[in-house]
C-alpha positions as CSV (number, residue, x, y, z in Angstrom):
1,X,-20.8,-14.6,24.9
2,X,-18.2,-11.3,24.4
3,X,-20.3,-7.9,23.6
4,X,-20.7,-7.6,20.2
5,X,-19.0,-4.6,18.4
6,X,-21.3,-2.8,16.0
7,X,-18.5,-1.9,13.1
8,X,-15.3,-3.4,13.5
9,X,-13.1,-2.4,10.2
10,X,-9.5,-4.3,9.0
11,X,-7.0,-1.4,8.7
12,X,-6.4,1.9,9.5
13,X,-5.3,3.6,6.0
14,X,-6.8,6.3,4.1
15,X,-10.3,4.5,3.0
16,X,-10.7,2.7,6.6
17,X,-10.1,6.0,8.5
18,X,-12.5,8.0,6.0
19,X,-15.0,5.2,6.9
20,X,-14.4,6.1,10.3
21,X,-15.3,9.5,10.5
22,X,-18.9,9.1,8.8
23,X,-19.8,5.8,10.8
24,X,-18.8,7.8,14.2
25,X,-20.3,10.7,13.1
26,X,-23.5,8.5,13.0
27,X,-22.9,7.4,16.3
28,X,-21.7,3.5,14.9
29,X,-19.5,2.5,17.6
30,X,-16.4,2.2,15.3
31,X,-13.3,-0.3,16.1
32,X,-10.1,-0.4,13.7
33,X,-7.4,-3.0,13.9
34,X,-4.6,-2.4,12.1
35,X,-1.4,-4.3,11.8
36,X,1.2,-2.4,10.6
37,X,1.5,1.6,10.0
38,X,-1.7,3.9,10.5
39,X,-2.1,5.6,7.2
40,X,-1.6,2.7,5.1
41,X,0.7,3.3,1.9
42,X,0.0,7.0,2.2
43,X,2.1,7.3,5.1
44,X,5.2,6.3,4.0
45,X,4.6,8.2,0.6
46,X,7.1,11.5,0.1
47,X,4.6,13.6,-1.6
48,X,0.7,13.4,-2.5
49,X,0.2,15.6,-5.0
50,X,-3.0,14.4,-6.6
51,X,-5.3,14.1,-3.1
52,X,-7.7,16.8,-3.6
53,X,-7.6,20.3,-1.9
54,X,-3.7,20.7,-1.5
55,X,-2.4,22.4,-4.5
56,X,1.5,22.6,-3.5
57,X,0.7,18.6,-2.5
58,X,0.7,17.3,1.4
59,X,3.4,15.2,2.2
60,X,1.9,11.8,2.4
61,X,2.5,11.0,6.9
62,X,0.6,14.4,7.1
63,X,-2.4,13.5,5.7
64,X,-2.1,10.5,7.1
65,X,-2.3,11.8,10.5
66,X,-4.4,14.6,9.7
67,X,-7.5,11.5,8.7
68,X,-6.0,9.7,11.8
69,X,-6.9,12.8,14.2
70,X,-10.3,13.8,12.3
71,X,-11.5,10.0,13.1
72,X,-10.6,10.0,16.1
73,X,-11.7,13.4,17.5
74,X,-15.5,11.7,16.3
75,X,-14.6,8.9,18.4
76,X,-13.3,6.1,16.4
77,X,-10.9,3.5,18.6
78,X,-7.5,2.4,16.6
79,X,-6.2,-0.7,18.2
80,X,-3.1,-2.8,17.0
81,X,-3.5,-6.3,15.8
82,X,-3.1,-9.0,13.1
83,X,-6.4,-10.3,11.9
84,X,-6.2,-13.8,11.3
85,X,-9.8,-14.6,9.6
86,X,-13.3,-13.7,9.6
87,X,-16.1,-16.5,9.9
88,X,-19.5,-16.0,9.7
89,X,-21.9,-16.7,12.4
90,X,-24.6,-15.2,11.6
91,X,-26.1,-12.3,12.8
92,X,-22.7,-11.4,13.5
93,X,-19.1,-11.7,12.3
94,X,-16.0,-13.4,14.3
95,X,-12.5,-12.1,13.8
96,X,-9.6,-13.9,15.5
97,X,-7.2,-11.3,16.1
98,X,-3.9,-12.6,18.1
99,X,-5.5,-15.6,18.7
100,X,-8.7,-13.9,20.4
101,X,-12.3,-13.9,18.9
102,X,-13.8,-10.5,18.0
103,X,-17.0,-9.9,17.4
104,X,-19.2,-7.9,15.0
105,X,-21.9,-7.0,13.4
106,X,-20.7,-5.6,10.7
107,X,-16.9,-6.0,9.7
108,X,-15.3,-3.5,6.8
109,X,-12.5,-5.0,5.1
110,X,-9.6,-1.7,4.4
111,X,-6.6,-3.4,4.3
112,X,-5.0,-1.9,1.3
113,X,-2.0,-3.2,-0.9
114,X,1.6,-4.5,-0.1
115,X,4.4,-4.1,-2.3
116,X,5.0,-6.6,-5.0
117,X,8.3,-8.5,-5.0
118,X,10.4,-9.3,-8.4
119,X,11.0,-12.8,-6.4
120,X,15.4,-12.5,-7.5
121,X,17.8,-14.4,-5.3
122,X,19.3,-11.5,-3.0
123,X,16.3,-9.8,-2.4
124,X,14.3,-11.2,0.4
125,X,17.8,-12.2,2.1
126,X,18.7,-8.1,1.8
127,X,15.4,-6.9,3.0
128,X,16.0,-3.6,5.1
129,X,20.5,-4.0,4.3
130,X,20.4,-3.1,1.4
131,X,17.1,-4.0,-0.7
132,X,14.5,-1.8,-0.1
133,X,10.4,-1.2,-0.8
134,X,10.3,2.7,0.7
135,X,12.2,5.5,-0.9
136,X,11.0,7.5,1.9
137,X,12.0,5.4,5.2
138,X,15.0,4.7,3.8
139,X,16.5,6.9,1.1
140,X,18.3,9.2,3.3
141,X,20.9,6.2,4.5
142,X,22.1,6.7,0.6
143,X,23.3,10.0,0.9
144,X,26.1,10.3,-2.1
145,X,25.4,6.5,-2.5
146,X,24.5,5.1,-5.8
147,X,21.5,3.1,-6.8
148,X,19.5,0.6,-8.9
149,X,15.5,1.1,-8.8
150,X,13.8,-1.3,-10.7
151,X,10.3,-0.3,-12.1
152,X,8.9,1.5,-14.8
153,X,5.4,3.0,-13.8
154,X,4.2,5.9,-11.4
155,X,5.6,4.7,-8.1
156,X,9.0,3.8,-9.2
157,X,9.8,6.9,-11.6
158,X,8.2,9.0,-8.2
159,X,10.9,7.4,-6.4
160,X,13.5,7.4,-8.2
161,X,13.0,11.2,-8.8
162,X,13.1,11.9,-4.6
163,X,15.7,9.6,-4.3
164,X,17.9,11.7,-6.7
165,X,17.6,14.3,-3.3
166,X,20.4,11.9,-1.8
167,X,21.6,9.7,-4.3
168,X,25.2,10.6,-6.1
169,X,23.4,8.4,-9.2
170,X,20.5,6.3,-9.9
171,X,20.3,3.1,-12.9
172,X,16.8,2.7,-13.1
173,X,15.9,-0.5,-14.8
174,X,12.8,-1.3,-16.5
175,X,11.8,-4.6,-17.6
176,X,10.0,-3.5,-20.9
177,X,9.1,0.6,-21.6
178,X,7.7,3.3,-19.5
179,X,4.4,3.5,-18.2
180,X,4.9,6.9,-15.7
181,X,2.5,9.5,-16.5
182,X,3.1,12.2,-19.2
183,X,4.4,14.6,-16.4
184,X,6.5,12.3,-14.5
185,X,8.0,11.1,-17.4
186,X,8.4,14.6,-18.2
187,X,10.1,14.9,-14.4
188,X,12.0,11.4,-15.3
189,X,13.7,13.5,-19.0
190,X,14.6,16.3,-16.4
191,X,16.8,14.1,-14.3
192,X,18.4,12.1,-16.7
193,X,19.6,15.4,-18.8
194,X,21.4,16.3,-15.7
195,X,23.1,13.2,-15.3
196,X,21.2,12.1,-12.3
197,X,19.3,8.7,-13.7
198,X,20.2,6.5,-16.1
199,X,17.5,4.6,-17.7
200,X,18.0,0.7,-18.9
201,X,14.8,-0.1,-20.6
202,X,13.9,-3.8,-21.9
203,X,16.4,-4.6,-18.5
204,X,15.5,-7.5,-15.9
205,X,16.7,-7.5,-12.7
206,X,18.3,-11.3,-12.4
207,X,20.2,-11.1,-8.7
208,X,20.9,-8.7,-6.2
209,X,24.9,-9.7,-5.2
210,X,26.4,-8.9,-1.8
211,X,29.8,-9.0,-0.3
212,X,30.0,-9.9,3.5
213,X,26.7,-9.2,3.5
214,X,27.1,-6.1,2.1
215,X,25.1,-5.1,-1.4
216,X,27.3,-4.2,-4.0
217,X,25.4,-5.3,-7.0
218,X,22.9,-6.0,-9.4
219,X,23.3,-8.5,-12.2
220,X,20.9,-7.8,-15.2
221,X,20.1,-8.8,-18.4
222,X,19.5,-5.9,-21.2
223,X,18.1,-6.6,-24.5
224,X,19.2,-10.6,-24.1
225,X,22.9,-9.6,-22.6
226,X,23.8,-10.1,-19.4
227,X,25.2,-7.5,-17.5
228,X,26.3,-6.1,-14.3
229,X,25.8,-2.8,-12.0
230,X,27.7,-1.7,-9.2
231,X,25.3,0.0,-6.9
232,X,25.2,0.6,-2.9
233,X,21.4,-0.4,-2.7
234,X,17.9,-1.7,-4.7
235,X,15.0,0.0,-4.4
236,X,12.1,-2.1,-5.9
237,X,9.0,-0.8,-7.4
238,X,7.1,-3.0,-9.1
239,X,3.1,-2.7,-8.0
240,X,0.9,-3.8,-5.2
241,X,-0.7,-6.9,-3.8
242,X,-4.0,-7.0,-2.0
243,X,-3.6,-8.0,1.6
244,X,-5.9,-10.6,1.8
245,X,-3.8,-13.4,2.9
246,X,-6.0,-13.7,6.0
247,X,-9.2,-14.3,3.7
248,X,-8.1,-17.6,2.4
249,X,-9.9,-19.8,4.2
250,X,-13.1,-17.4,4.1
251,X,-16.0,-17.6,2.2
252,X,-15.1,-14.3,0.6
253,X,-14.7,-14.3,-2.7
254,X,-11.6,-13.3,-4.2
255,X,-10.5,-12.7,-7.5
256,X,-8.2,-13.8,-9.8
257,X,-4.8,-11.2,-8.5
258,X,-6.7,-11.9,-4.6
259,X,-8.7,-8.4,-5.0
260,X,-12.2,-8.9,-2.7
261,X,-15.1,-9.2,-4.8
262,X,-18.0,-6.4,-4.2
263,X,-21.5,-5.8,-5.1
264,X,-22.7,-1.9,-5.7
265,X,-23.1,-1.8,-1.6
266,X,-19.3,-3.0,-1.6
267,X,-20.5,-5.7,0.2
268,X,-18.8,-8.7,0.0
269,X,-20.0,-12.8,-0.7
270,X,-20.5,-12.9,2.8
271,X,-23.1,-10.9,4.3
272,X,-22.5,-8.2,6.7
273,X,-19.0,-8.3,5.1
274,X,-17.9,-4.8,3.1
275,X,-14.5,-4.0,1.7
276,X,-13.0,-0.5,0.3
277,X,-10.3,1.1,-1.2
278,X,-7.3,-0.5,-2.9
279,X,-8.2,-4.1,-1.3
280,X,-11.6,-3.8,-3.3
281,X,-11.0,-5.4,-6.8
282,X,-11.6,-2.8,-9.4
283,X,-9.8,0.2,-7.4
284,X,-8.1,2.7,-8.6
285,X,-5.1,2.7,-6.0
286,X,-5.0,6.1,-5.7
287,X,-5.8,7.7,-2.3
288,X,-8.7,10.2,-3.4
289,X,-11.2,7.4,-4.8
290,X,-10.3,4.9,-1.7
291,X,-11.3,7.9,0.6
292,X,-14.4,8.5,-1.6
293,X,-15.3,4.2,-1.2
294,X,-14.8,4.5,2.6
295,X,-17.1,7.0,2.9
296,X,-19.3,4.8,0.4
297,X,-19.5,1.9,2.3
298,X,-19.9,3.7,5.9
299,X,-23.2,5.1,4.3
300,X,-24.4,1.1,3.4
301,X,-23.1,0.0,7.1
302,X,-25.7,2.4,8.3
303,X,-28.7,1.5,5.8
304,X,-27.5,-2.5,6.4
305,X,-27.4,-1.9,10.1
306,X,-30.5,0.1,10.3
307,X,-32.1,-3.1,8.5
């Protein structure tokens, strides 16, 4: 049989990497597999203004790699790979991870949110030309552009106000009201007195057109009349999903959106089995409380493995 890991934790984003630090810190040999970008979320956010400690705010890849490099100087390993399910045997955990079997005694599920899509013809065929999910990776290819952002809470009117750095316009269309905070919307007044966004409320996004595969634009209906807007790209920010796809076959219990189910250990249905941060149903999705629940759980790995 393979060696058995002691901790291996899903994801490598703000909650998994605070997990990290207090599990090494107790000598838990600690594994992470991540699949995409270290840092989660956080690291392809512009600006964290809310995280605790930083009052002029952190830009979000800098505390991303700040929590990267405190893990690892206690000696947590970050490897890359897609876990594909978690089965329980036991006194331990197997992960298949690119086809090979992992094991663990203890696994802690971090994976974090996606973003959600508005599911519009145009959108998934534009992905990365011309339809985009990060204001951040990909606002400066809109320099003088013009754009559509479609969304109406935090994350889209944050967005939509750093995209105005580049952007010659943007038409930001909500499907219903906004639900930004007080001080963004605050921000949001700002930029639309200066001409820089204009707002479309009670406005769904019904297509994102192209021309020789070129996006060009949006058409829209507002207040029950359909209409159109020329723009050079879509930025869409409509919420997060739980990565959990992998769980489906699990005994984990999931709930109704496909948050994991926890007890007050954040431990999961199955036994040995903890999930944190925005995965976790019940989170908060911001970064401060998902850095608090890593820590959490890393102090129940140790009582659960000391048992």
């Amino acid at each position: 049989m393979s060696d058995i890991n002691p901790l291996v934790i899903v994801g490598a984003g703000p909650s998994a990497l605070a997990a990290a630090v207090y599990t090494c810190r107790e000598d838990i040999d600690t594994t992470l597999y991540e699949k995409g970008v270290i840092g989660g979320l956080a690291a392809i956010t512009d600006q964290v203004d809310n995280y605790p400690g930083f009052a002029e705010g952190i830009e979000g890849l800098k505390l991303a790699e700040q929590l990267q490099a405190q893990a690892e100087r206690f000696g947590a390993k970050i490897e890359f790979g897609d876990v594909q399910s978690i089965t329980d045997a036991g006194d331990h955990k197997i992960l298949k991870i690119d086809g090979n079997d992992v094991l663990a005694k203890v696994v802690l599920i971090a994976t974090g949110s996606d973003y959600k899509k508005i599911g519009v013809p145009g959108e998934a065929e534009y992905f990365g030309r011309g339809v985009h999910y990060c204001a951040t990776c990909d606002g400066p290819f809109y320099r003088d552009k013009k754009l559509v952002v479609v969304g109406g809470g935090n994350s889209a009117i944050q967005e939509a106000l750093y995209l105005t750095r580049f952007t010659s316009h943007i038409d930001l269309l909500v499907r219903s009201t906004i639900k930004a905070s007080e001080v963004l919307q605050h921000d949001l007044d700002k930029a639309v007195s200066d001409g820089k966004i204009t707002v479309h409320l009670n406005t769904t996004t019904d297509e994102i057109v192209a021309t020789d595969n070129v996006v060009n634009k949006v058409l829209a209906t507002k207040d029950g009349e359909k209409t159109e807007i020329e723009t050079d790209g879509v930025f869409v920010f409509v919420g997060l999903l739980p990565n959990t796809q992998f769980l489906a076959d699990s005994k984990i219990e999931l709930d109704e959106q496909g948050f994991i189910k926890t007890d007050g250990k954040l431990q999961t249905t199955m036994p040995g089995v903890f999930a944190s941060g925005d995965v976790r149903s019940g989170a908060t999705m911001q970064i401060a409380s998902a850095v608090g629940e890593g820590a959490t759980a890393a102090l129940n790995i140790r009582e659960y493995l000391e048992k």
